[in-house]
VOMARLUM-401336 format. One record per residue (C-alpha): z, x, y. Coordinates in steps of 0.05 Angstrom, whole numbers, plus 32768, in hexadecimal, padded with zeros to 4 digits. Each point is the difference from the previous one (the first is absolute). Layout:
// VOMARLUM-401336
ZXY;...
//
This chain:
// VOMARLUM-401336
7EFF7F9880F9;7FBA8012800F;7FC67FF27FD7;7FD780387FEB;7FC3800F804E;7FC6801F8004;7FFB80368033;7FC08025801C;7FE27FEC7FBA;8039801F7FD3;80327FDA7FDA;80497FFC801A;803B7FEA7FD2;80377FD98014;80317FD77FD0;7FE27FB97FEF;801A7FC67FD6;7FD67FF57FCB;7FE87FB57FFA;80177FEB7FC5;801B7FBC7FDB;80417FE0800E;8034801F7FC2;80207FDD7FD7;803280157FC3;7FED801C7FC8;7FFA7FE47FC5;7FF280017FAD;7FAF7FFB801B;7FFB80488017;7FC2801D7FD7;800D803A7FD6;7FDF80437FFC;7FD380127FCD;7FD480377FF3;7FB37FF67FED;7FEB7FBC7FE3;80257FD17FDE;7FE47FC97FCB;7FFF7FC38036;7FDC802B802C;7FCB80007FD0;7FED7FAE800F;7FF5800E8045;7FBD7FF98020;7FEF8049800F;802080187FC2;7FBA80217FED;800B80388039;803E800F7FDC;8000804A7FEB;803680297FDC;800080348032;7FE2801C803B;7FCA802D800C;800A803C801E;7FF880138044;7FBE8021801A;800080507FFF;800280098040;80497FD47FFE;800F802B7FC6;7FF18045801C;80277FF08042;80317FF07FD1;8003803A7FDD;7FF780318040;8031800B803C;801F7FDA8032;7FDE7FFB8043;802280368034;80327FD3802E;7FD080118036;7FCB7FDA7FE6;801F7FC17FED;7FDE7FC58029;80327FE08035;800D7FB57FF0;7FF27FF38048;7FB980157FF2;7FFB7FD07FCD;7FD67FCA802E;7FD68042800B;7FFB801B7FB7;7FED7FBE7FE4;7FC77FF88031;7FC97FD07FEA;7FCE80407FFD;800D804B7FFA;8025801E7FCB;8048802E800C;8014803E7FEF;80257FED7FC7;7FE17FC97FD9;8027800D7FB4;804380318002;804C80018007;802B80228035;80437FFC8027;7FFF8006804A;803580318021;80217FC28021;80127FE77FAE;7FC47FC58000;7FDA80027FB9;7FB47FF38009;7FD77FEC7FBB;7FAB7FEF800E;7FD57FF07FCC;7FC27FEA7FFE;7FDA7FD57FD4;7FB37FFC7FF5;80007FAF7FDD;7FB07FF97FEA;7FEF7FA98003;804B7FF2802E;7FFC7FE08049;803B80038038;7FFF7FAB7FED;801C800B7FBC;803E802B800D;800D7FC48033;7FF87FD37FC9;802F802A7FD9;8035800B8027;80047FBB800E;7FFB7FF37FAE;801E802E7FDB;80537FFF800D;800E7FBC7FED;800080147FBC;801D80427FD5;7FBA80067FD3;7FDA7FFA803B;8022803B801E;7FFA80247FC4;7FB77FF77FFE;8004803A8036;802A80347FDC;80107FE67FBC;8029803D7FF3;802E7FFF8035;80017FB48022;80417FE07FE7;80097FC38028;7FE07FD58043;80157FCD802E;7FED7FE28043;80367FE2803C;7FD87FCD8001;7FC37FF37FCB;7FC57FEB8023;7FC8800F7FCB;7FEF7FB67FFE;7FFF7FF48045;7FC67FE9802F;800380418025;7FD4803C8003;801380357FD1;801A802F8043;80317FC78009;80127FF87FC5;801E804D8002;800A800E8049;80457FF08019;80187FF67FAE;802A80307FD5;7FF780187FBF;803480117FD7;7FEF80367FC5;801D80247FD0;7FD980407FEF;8006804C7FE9;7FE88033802B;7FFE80417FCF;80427FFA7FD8;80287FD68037;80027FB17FFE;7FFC7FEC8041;80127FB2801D;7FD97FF2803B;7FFE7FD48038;7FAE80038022;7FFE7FDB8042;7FB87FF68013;7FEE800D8048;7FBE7FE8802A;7FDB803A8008;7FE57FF08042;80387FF18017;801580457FF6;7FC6801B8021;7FD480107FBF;7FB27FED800F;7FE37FDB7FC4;7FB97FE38004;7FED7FC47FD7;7FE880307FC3;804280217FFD;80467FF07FF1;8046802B800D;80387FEF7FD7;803A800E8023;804A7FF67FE9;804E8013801C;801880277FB6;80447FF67FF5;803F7FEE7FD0;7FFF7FBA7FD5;805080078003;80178033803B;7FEB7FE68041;7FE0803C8014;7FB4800F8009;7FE280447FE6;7FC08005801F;7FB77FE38006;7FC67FF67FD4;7FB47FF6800B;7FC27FFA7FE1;7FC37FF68025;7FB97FEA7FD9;7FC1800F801D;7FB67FF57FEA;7FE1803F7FE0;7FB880007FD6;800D7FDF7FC0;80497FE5801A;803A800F8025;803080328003;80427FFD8009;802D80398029;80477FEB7FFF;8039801F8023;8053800C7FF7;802580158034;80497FFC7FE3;8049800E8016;7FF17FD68046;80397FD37FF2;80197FBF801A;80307FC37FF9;7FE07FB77FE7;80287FC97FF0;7FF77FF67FB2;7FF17FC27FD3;803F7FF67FE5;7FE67FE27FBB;7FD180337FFC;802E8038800A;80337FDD7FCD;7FC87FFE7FD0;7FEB80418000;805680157FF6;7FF27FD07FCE;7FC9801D7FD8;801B80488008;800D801F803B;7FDF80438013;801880118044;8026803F8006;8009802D803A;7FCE802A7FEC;7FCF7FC78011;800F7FFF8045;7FE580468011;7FBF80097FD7;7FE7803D7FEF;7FBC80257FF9;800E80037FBA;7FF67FB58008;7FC48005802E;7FD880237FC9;80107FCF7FCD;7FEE7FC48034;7FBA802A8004;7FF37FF37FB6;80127FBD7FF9;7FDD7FEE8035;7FC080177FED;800D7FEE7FB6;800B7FB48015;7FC87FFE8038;7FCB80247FC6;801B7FD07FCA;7FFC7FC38027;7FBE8005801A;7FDF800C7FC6;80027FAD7FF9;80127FE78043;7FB87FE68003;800D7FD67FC6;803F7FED800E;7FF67FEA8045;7FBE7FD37FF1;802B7FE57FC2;803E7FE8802C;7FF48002804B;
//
């Protein structure tokens, strides 16, 4: 099987294996699944940025929200994504919700983060899964549970390679619907993204903690604006593929309460609009105190 090329500067997906721990069986250690804060969270270190629930996404999250779905016609093509995410320029569509004609659900959102730098959402991705609370920090409301393949937040490693190549296992609801996620994060230059040193790209392979099947692709490039960054992050879902899964993770998360149904298999635009809001509830409620948080703990 292939690994995902790059072709005349546009992404092209193959199916990869995801690089991942060796399994082993499950056992009685599998965390549990809990929503908001519980009292031992309240000892930890960061507890201060602790906050009952999360603010609410900017209005212009909220009006795309509220208004219609982008015509199939002009949903961006995920093999314009290298394009799209340029490191200058803006798109078309920077915040809405569509459904192309060929069944791929495209969410944007962008997010205008006053005091935040590219370096600290490298920081946190490479920080924040190894712990449920710390997850939650992001979307208190709707983070259930985190995990890492391999937990590499105390390593002597940059905080790209602490994420890049890892998985993150979380459990999360999007709208109404609990979803169990597998996030495989990708090198975006290898994948034919540009990123200058004042940038960053997230990119991640979306797909099932439990059914070995991939759903689509996430990313979220920063880039320097006055005052701070902003963020424009992409969906482009229903691209599916096969991964070989973490056995004890997938066993956990049968373990915990398993939300897999067909339904989860083919997503929906339904689902697309909800992805719109949390996204740019979490990215708005998080950056309020990344600055903080990153000069506390990085």
């Amino acid at each position: 099987m292939g690994a995902a090329a790059v072709a005349a500067g546009a992404v092209t997906v193959g199916i990869a294996p995801r690089v991942r721990a060796a399994p082993t069986l499950p056992s009685a250690a599998c965390a549990v699944r809990y929503p908001g804060y519980r009292g031992a969270d309240f000892a930890l270190p960061y507890a201060r940025y602790m906050q009952a629930r999360t603010a609410p996404a900017p209005q212009i999250v909220a009006d795309a929200f509220a208004g219609p779905a982008l015509p199939a016609g002009a949903v961006p093509r995920f093999e314009d994504i290298t394009r799209d995410l340029g490191p200058t320029g803006t798109s078309a569509v920077e915040t809405g919700y569509g459904q192309g004609a060929d069944g791929v659900v495209f969410v944007a959102v962008r997010t205008v983060m006053p005091r935040v730098t590219a370096a600290m959402w490298d920081w946190w991705f490479g920080w924040h899964s190894s712990e449920a609370a710390r997850y939650k920090l992001w979307h208190p409301d709707a983070h259930q549970f985190a995990a890492l393949d391999t937990d590499l937040t105390t390593a002597d490693l940059t905080d790209r390679q602490k994420y890049i190549g890892n998985t993150t296992y979380v459990d999360e609801y999007v709208g109404p619907k609990l979803q169990q996620l597998g996030i495989n994060f990708r090198d975006p230059v290898a994948h034919g993204f540009t990123v200058p040193s004042d940038q960053t790209i997230v990119f991640g392979r979306v797909g099932s903690s439990i059914a070995p099947v991939d759903l689509g692709w996430l990313a979220h490039q920063v880039r320097p604006i006055e005052g701070g960054a902003e963020m424009r992050s992409r969906f482009h879902l229903n691209l599916r593929g096969l991964h070989v899964p973490n056995v004890t993770q997938a066993a956990c998360a049968v373990a915990r309460g398993a939300s897999v149904d067909p339904t989860d298999l083919q997503l929906s635009l339904n689902l697309g609009r909800d992805l719109l809001m949390h996204c740019g509830q979490e990215m708005n409620h998080l950056a309020a105190f990344l600055p903080e948080l990153h000069a506390e703990f990085s």
